[in-house]
C-alpha positions in Angstrom: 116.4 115.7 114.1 118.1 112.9 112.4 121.4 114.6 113.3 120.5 114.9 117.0 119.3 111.5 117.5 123.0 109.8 116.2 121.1 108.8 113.4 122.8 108.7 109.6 121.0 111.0 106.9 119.5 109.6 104.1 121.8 109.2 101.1 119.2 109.8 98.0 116.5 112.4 98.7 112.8 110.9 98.0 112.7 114.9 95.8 115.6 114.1 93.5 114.0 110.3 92.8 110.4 110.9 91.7 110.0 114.6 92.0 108.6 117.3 94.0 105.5 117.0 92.5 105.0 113.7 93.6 106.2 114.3 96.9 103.5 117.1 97.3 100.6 114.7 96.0 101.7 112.3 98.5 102.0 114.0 101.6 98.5 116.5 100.6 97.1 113.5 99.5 97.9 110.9 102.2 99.0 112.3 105.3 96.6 113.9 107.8 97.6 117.1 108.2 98.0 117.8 111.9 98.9 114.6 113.0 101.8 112.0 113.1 102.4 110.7 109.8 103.5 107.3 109.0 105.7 107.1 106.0 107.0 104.1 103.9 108.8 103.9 100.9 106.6 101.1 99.7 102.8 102.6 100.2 104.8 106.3 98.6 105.4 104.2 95.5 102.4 102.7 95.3 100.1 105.6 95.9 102.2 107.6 93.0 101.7 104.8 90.5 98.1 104.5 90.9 97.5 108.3 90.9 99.9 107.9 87.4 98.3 104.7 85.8 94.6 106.6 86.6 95.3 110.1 85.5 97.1 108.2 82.5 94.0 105.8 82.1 91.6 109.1 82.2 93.4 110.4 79.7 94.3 107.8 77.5 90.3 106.6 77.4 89.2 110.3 77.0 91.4 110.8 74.1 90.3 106.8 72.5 86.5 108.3 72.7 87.1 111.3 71.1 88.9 109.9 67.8 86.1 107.2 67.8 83.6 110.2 67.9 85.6 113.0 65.6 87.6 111.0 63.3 86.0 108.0 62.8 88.2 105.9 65.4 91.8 106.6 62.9 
């Protein structure tokens, strides 16, 4: 499309940057699936660090709880 419309490809692919993985959690995750998505670099980024720093944050107080409970917080 980009090709058609005299328009220049995109140097870096967003796949080869942050991975497919997070390119799949994006687009599930915040683009309505049968309509016209809106896509900017900016809100991508953002929504991959938050889903990261929580996930991480889950984990990391998860883990904190169960050495406090099982191994006397050492």
């Amino acid at each position: 499309m980009l090709l058609s419309a005299g328009l220049p490809l995109p140097h870096k692919a967003l796949v080869a940057e942050y991975g497919p993985d997070a390119v799949r959690l994006y687009f599930m995750k915040d683009i309505v699936f049968g309509q016209d998505g809106d896509f900017a670099a900016a809100r991508f980024r953002d929504s991959v660090n938050a889903a990261l720093a929580n996930n991480l944050g889950n984990m990391l107080n998860r883990t904190l709880n169960l050495l406090h409970k099982y191994c006397q917080g050492q």
